[in-house]
C-alpha positions in Angstrom: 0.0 0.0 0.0 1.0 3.0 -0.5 0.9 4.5 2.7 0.3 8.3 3.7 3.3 9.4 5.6 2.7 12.4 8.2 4.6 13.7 10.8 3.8 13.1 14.6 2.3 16.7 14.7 -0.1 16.1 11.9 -0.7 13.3 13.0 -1.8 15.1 16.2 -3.7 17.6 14.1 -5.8 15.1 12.5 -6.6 13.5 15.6 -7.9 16.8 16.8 -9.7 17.9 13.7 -11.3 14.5 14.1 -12.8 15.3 17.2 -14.5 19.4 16.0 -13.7 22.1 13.4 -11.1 24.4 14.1 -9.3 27.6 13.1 -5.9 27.8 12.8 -5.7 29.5 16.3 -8.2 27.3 17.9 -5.8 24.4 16.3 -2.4 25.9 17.2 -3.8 26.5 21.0 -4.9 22.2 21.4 -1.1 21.9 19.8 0.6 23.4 23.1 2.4 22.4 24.8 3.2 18.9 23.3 3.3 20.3 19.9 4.6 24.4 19.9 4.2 25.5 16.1 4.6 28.9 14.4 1.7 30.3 12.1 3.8 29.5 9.3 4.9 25.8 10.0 1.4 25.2 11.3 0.0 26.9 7.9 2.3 24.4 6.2 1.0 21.4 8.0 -2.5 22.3 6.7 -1.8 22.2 3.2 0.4 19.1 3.8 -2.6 17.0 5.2 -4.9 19.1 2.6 -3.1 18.0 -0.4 -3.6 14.5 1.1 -7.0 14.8 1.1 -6.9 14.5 5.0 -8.2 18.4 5.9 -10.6 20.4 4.2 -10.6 23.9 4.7 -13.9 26.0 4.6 -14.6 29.9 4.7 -11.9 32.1 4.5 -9.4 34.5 6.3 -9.4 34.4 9.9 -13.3 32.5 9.5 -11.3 29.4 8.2 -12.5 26.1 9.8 -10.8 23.1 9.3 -12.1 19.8 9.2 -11.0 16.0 9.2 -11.4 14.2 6.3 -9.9 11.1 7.5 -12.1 8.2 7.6 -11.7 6.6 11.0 -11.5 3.5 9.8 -8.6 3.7 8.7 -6.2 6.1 10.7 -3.1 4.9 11.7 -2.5 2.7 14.6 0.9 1.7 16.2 0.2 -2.5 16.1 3.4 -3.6 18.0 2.3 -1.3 20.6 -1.1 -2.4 20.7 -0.2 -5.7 21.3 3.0 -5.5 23.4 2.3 -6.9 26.3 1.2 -5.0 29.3 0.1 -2.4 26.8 -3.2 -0.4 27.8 -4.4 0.3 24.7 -6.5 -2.6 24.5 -8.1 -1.3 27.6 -10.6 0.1 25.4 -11.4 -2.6 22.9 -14.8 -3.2 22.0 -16.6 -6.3 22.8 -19.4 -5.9 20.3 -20.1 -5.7 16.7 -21.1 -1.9 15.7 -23.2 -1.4 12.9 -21.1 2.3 12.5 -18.6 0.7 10.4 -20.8 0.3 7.6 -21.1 4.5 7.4 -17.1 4.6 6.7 -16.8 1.1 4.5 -17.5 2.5 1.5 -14.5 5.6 1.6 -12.3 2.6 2.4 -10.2 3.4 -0.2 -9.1 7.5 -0.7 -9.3 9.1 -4.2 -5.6 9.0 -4.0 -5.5 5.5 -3.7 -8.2 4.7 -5.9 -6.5 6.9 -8.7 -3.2 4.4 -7.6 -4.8 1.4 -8.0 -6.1 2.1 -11.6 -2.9 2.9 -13.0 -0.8 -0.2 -11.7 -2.5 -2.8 -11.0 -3.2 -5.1 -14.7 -6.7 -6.6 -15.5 -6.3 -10.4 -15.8 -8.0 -10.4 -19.2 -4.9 -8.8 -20.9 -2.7 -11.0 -19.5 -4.7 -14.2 -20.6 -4.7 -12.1 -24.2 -1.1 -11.8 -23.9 0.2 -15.6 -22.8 0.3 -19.1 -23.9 -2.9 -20.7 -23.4 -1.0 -23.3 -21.4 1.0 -21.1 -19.9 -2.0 -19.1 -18.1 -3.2 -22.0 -17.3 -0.2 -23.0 -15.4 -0.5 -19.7 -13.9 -4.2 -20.4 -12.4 -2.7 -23.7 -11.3 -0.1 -22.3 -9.6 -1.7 -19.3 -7.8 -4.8 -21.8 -6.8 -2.0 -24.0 -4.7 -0.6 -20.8 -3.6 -3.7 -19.5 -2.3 -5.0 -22.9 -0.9 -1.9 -23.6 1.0 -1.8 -20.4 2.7 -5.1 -19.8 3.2 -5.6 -23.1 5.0 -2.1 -22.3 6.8 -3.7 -19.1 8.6 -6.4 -21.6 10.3 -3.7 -24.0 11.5 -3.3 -25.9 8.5 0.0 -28.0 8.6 0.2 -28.9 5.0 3.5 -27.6 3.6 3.7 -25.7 -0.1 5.1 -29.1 -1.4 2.8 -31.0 -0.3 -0.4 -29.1 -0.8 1.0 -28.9 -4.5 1.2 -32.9 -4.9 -2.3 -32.7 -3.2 -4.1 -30.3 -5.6 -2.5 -31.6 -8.9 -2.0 -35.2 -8.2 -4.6 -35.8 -5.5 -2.0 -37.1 -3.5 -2.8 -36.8 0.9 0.3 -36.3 2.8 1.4 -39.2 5.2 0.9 -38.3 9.2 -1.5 -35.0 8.7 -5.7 -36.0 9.2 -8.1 -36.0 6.4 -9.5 -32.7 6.8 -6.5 -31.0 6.5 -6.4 -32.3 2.8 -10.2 -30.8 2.2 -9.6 -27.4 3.6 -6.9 -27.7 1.1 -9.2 -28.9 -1.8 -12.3 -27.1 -1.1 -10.4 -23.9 -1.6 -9.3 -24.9 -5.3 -13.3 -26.1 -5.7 -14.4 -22.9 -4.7 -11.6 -21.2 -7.2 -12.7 -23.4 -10.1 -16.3 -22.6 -9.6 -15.3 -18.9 -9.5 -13.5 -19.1 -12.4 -16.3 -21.3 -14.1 -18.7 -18.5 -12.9 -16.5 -15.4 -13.6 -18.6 -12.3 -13.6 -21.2 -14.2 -11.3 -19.6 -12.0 -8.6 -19.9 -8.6 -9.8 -23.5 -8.1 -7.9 -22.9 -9.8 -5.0 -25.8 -11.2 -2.7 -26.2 -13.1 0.6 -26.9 -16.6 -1.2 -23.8 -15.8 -3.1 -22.0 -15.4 -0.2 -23.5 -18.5 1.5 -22.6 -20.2 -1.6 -19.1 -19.6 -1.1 -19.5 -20.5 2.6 -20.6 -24.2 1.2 -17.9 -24.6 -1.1 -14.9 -23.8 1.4 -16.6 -25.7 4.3 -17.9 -29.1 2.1 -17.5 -31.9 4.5 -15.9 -30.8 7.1 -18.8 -31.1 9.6 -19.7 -27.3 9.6 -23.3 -26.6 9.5 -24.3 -24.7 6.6 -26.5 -21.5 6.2 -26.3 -18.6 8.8 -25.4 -19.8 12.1 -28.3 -19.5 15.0 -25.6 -20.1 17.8 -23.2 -17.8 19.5 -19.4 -18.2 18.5 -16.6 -17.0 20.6 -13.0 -16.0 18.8 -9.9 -16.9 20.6 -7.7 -14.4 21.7 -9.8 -11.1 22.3 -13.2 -10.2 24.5 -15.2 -9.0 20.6 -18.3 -11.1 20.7 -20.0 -11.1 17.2 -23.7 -10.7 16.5 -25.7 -13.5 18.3 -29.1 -13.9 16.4 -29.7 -14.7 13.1 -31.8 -11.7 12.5 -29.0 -9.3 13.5 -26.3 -11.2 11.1 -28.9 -10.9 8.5 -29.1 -7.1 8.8 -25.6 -7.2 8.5 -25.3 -9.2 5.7 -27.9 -7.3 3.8 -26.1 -4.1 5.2 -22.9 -5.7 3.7 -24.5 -6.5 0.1 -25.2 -3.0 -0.5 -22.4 -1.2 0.5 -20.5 -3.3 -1.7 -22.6 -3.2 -4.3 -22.8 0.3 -4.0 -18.6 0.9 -3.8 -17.7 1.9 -7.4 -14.4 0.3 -7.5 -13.5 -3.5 -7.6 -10.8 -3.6 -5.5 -12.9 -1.5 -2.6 -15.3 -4.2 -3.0 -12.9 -6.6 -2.5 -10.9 -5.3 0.9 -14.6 -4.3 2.4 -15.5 -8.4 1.2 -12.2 -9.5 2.8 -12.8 -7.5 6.4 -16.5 -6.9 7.0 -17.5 -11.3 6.9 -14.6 -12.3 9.3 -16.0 -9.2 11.6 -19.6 -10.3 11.3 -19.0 -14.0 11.8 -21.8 -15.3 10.4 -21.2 -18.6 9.8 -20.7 -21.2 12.7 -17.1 -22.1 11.3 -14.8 -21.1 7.9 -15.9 -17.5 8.3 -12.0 -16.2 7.3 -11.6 -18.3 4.4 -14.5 -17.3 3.4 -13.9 -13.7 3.1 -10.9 -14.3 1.5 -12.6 -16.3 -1.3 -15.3 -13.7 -1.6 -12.7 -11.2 -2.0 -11.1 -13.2 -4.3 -14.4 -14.1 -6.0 -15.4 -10.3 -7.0 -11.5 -9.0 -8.0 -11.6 -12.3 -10.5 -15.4 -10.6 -11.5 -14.1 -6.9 -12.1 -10.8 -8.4 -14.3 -8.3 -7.8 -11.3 -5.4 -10.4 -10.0 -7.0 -12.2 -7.3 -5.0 -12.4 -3.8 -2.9 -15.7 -2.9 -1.6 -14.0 0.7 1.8 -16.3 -0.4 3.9 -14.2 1.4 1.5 -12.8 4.1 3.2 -13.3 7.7 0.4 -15.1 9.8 0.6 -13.3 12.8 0.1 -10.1 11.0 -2.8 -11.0 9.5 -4.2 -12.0 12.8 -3.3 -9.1 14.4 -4.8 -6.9 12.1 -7.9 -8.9 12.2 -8.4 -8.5 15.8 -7.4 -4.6 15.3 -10.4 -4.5 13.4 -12.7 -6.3 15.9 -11.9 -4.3 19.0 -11.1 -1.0 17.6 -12.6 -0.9 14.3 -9.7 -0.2 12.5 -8.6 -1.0 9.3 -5.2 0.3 8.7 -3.2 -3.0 9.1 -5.7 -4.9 7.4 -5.7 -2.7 4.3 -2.1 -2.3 4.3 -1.6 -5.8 4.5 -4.3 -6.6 1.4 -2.5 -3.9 -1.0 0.8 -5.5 -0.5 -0.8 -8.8 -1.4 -2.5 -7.4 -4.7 0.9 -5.3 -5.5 2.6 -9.1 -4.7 0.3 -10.4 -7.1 0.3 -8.2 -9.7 4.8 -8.6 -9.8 4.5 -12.4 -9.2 1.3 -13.7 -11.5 0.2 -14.3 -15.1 3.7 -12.3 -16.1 3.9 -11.5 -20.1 
């Protein structure tokens, strides 16, 4: 990702703007003592954070407001100090899903970024234009392994690359790991060769779409299908998701439209990727399912879809439960634009 890089002071200027409007005296005055600034550094600092489409300023001479345009879903967090241990800013974390999050999901992405994404990252048609029919399809092959192996790796899976290669293409189990290790493995390349089979299938999206998904990456491994009626608990924070099914139906409808709504595909996608591991609305698989579905509609809208080959575990899981007790998506998004930059440089080269 290409991430916004401020200073400490801006940082605290945005974090005040975020709170009320402010002149430039009102804003200098909250700056003291931490942060002493002259009228002409502080003047700079404004057109800094407006020229990242961070401020916005309104009226004019000494009438100037200033307000935040920073969508608080996404403002920076410092991870490793979140989770240090003995740290106190998980004091705070919430414990319950809040339907807010829907009112900043579709800004997700900046104009900045948005305007990014469309000039670098390829559309997957061209490519397929551009290579050897067998040479694409080697391609799919070999980002379906990718993207099996490591999505089944974040839930514990013990398969190694190797072997979940010799699994996918010669249907071969690896000796001393259990059966269902081998179909997590292989319901993810299902659900890939049904989205592939079904390409712009995914370019609406609805909830029996997304339950369909839900199937595919959960087929017999003893997970009950449809919307779950019980309450799940996640390891590792106090964030309890929605407990009825009425509630994680109003999600889920919430979620279809604001997706449906986002203009561009790779918005979709991150929104896909975050908002149905948040919502939990399946009894089990709810991870790998967002990271199909996000896969599911970039393959829909002609974009590289993710294999997370080089993702680091932990910091996925860490930005996950960022995003559950604080409702923040920095890490998170971060972490998904390095993986569609990785796959853009890595995949279906010409």
């Amino acid at each position: 990702m290409h991430e916004t890089k401020i200073t400490p002071r801006q940082r605290k200027i945005l974090d005040t703007l975020s709170q009320m409007s402010l002149s430039r005296d009102e804003i200098s005055k909250k700056l003291n003592p931490t942060y002493p600034v002259s009228k002409t550094t502080l003047f700079r600092d404004l057109g800094v954070l407006q020229d990242l489409q961070l401020v916005e300023a309104k009226g004019v001479g000494k009438k100037t407001k200033y307000i935040s345009l920073e969508n608080p879903l996404t403002r920076y967090v410092d991870i490793k100090e979140y989770f240090k241990e003995g740290s106190g800013l998980r004091q705070n974390a919430k414990d319950s899903f809040n339907f807010g999050v829907f009112d900043f999901l579709p800004s997700v992405l900046n104009e900045q970024e948005i305007k990014i994404a469309k000039k670098e990252f390829k559309k997957l048609s061209n490519q397929e234009q551009k290579l050897d029919p067998t040479i694409f399809k080697r391609e799919i092959e070999r980002f379906t392994v990718e993207f099996s192996w490591k999505s089944s790796r974040i839930e514990g899976n013990t398969y190694s690359l190797l072997e979940t290669d010799l699994l996918i293409k010669r249907m071969r189990e690896a000796v001393g790991h259990p059966k269902y290790e081998a179909i997590m493995i292989l319901n993810h390349k299902y659900a890939i060769d049904y989205i592939l089979n079904h390409r712009s299938s995914y370019k609406i999206l609805s909830i029996k779409k997304i339950v369909k998904i839900h199937n595919l990456i959960t087929k017999d491994l003893e997970v009950s299908s449809g919307i779950r009626t019980n309450e799940v608990a996640i390891t590792g924070t106090n964030y309890v998701p929605l407990k009825d099914a009425k509630s994680i139906h109003r999600a889920l409808s919430r979620t279809v439209k604001v997706i449906n709504k986002t203009e561009h595909p790779i918005a979709k996608a991150l929104v896909a990727s975050s908002i149905i591991a948040y919502i939990q609305p399946f009894s089990d698989g709810n991870k790998r399912t967002a990271r199909t579905l996000a896969n599911a509609i970039l393959i829909s809208h002609d974009a590289y879809p993710l294999s997370y080959r080089d993702l680091d575990e932990l910091d996925y899981v860490q930005a996950m439960l960022l995003f559950y007790e604080q409702n923040n998506l920095y890490h998170h998004k971060r972490l998904f634009m390095e993986q569609l930059q990785f796959a853009v440089d890595n995949y279906f080269r010409a």
